[in-house]
N, C-alpha and C positions, 0 to 999 in steps of 0.2 A: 529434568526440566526441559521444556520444547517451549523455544518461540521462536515464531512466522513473522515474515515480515511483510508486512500489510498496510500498503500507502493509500492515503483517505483522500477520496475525489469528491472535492464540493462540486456540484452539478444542478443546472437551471434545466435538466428534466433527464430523472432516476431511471425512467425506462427504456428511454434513447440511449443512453450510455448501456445498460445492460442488455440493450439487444446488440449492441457494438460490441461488447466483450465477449458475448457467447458466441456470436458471428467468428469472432479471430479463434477462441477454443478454451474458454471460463465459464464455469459452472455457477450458476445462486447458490447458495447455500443456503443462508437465512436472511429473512426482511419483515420489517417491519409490519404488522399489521394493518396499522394508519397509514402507511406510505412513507415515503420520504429518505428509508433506510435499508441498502443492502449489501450483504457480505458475499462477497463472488470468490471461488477458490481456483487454483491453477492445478499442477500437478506440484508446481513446487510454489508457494506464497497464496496472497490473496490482495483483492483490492476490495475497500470498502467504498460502497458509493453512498453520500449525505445529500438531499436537496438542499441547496443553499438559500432557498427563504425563510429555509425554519432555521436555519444557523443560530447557534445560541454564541456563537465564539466570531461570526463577524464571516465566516468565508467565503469567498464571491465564488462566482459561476467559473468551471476551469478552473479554479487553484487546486494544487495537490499538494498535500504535507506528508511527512513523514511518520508514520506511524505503526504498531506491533501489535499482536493478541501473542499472550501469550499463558502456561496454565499455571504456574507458580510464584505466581509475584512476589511471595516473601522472600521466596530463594532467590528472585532476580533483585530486588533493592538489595540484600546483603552481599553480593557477586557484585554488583556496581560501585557500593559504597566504598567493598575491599581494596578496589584499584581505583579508587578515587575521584568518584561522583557522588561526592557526600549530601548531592542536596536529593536524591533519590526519596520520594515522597510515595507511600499509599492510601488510598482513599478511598470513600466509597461516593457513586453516583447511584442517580435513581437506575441504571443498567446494569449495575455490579461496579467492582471494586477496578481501581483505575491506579497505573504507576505514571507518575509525573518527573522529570530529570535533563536536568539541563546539558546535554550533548557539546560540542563545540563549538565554540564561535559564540554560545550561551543561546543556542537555537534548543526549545522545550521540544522536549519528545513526551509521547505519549502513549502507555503500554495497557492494555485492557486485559481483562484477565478472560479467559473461556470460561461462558459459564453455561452451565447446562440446564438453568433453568429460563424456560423460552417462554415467560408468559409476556402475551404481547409480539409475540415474531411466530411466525411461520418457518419451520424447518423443511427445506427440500432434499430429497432425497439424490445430492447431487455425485454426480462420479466424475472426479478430476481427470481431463485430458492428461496422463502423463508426459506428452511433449512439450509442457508450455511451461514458463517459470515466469514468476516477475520479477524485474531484475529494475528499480526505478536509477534512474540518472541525477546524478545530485550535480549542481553546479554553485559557483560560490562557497565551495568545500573544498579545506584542505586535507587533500588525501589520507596521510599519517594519522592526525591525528581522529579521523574519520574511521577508519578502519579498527584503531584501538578500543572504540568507542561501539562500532558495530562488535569486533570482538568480544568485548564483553557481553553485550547483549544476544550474542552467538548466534548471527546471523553476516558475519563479514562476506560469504563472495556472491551473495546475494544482491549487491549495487553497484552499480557503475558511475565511475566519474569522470564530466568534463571541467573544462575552464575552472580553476579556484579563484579567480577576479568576478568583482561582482556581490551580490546579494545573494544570500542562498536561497537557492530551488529547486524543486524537484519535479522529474518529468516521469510521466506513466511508461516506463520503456516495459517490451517482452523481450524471452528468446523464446525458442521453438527451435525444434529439431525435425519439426513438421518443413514439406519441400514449402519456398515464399513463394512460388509458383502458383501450388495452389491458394498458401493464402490471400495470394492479392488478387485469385482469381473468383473468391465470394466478397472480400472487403476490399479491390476497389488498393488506393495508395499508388505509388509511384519507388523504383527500387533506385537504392545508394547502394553507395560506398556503405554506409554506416547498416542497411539493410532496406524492410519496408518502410516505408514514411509513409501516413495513412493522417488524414485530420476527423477529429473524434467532434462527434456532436455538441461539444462544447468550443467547436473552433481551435482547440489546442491540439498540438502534433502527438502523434503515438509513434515513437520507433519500435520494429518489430526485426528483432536480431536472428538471423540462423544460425 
């Protein structure tokens, strides 16, 4: 069983955002036909990007949540339930089949399943930057039992955390192994302590980690 962890960026415009991701060094992979939906992959994760006028679930421009693809749902509900996230739900949507589960703090996650039939999306023939991972930033999480909870879902060193005061949220971070040199010399940002700082078309920050 393989799941990726794949934070969904509501966005007041799909294409702006994905010339900003390909710029840092993520690939399209698949998008929607009609518009409005695109799956971008790294070397290691993926970001989905959604326009947020079509949101059926409410998500304004700039928010990011938490979310997975992954190929074996059944085997991930029963792996969840074992360690006790018994309210581990599967479904089906008009895009395939969806795991629903209440994470910590009683924050829903939401796990989609890979599916290989693409009618309706456009497949790209993309080739993942091996130097880039996505690694989102949760804040308003408590660490422990955040990790138990990624653990299960077998994706733990995949996120990073600040601050656990607060409301939970999550931020679009990278790493790269690629020099920030050059990356801030095609996108632009300003360098920390923490790495690149770069503001993304939706006005929200991206940190990009070496």
């Amino acid at each position: 069983m393989s799941t990726v962890i794949r934070p969904l960026r509501f966005t007041a415009d799909v294409e702006a955002m994905r010339a900003f991701l390909e710029t840092l060094g993520l690939r399209s992979r698949i998008e929607s036909e009609r518009g409005g939906w695109v799956d971008m992959v790294a070397g290691r994760g993926m970001v989905a990007l959604h326009d947020a006028a079509s949101s059926s679930t409410g998500g304004q421009p700039g928010q990011t949540t938490l979310s997975f693809e992954a190929d074996k749902l059944d085997e991930l509900k029963d792996r969840l339930e074992q360690v006790g996230f018994v309210d581990a739900t599967v479904f089906d949507e008009a895009y395939g089949r969806v795991l629903s589960v209440s994470g910590p703090e009683g924050v829903v996650i939401w796990v989609d399943e890979r599916n290989d039939d693409l009618y309706g999306y456009k497949l790209h023939n993309a080739s993942p930057d091996d130097r880039w991972s996505v690694t989102p930033y949760l804040t308003g999480a408590d660490e422990a039992p955040w990790q138990r909870f990624l653990g299960a879902i077998g994706v733990r060193e995949a996120v990073r955390f600040g601050p656990a005061a607060g409301d939970f949220a999550v931020r679009l971070d990278l790493t790269t192994s690629e020099d920030l040199d050059d990356v801030q010399a095609r996108a632009g940002g300003s360098r920390t302590e923490s790495g690149l700082e770069i503001e993304d078309p939706d006005g929200r920050l991206v940190v990009v980690h070496g």
